[in-house]
C-alpha positions as CSV (number, residue, x, y, z in Angstrom):
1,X,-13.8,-56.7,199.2
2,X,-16.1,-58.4,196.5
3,X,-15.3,-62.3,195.3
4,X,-12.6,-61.8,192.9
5,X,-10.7,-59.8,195.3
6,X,-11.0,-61.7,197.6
7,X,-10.1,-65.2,195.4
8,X,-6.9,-62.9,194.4
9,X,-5.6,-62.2,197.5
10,X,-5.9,-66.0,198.7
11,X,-4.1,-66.8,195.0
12,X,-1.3,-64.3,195.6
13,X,-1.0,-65.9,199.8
14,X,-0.9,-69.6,198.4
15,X,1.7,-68.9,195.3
16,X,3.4,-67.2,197.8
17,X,3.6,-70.0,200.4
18,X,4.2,-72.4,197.2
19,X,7.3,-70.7,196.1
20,X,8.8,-70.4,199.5
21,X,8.2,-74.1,199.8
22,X,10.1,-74.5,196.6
23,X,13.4,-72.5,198.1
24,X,11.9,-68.7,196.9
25,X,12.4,-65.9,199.2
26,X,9.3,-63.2,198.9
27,X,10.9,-59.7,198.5
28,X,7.7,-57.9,197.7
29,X,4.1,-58.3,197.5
30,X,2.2,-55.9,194.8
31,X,5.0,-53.9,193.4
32,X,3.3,-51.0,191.5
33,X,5.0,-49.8,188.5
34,X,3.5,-46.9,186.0
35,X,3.1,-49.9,183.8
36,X,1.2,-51.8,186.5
37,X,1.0,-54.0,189.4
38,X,3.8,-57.0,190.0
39,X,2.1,-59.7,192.5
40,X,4.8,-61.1,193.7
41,X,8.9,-60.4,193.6
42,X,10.8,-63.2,194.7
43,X,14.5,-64.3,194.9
44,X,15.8,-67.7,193.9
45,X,19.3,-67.8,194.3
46,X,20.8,-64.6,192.4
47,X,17.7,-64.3,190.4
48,X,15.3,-62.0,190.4
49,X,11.4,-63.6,189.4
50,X,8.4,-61.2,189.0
51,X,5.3,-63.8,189.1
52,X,1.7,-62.9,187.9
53,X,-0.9,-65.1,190.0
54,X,-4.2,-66.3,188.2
55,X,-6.7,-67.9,189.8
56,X,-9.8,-69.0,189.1
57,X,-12.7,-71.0,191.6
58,X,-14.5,-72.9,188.2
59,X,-13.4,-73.2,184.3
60,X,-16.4,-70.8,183.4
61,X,-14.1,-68.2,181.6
62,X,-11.4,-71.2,181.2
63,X,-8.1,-72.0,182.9
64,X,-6.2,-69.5,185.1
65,X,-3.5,-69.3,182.1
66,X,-5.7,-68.6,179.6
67,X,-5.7,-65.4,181.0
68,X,-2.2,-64.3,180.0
69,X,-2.8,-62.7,177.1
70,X,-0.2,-61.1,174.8
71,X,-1.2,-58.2,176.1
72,X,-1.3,-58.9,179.4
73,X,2.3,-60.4,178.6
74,X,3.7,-57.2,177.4
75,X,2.3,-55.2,180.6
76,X,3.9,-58.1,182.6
77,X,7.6,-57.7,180.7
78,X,7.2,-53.8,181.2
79,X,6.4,-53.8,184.9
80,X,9.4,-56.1,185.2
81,X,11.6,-53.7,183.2
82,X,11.4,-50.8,185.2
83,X,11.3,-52.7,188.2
84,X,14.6,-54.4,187.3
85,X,15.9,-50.8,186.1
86,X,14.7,-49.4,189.4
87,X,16.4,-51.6,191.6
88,X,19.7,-52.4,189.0
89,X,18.7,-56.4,188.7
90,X,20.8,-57.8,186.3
91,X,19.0,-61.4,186.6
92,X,15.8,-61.3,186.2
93,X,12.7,-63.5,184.4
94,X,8.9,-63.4,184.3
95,X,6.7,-66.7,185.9
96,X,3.0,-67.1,186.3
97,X,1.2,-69.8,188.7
98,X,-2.0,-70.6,187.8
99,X,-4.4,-72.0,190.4
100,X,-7.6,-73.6,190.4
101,X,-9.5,-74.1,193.4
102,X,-12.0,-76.7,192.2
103,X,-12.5,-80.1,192.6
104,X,-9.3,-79.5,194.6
105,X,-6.4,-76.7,194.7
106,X,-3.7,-77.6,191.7
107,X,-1.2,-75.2,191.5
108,X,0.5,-74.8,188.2
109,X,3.9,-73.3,187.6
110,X,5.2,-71.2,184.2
111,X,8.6,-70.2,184.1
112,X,9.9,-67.4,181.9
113,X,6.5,-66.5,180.6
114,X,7.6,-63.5,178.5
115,X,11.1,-64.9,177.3
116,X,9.5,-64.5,173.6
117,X,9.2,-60.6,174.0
118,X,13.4,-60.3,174.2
């Protein structure tokens, strides 16, 4: 496992731990959909949130965030679609959590990411 993958895995375990903290249950880690990969599918009372994790060591290539592009975006709402269909979730809504591991670990949370693609 190179760097990133590593960094990823660790981002995906601490969002996790952070949402459970925050009253989330995790239902599933890496969902794979044919539009791609969910990180995380958690529950939060009778809500259903699919959360992308981005996270970053340094601000070389910028803030964890900047990484959700529209694109990206769009793969995100799509994954969470047929997911949703799949599993008949009537409730349902997109998050991200960025997190930067340097000078110290900040954990940032984005609710509803994709809420302009409805």
């Amino acid at each position: 496992m190179n760097h990133n993958q590593t960094l990823g895995k660790w981002g995906e375990s601490t969002a996790a731990q952070y949402l459970q903290e925050h009253g989330y249950q995790i239902i599933e880690t890496n969902a794979r959909t044919p539009y791609g990969e969910i990180d995380l599918v958690a529950r939060l009372q009778d809500q259903t949130i699919f959360v992308e994790v981005k996270t970053r060591s340094n601000r070389r290539f910028g803030l964890p965030e900047e990484a959700l592009t529209p694109r990206k975006l769009k793969h995100m709402h799509a994954a969470a679609q047929h997911y949703a269909s799949q599993h008949n979730l009537d409730f349902w809504q997109c998050d991200a959590i960025a997190i930067e591991t340097q000078p110290q670990t900040n954990i940032e949370h984005f609710q509803n990411v994709t809420s302009h693609l409805t």
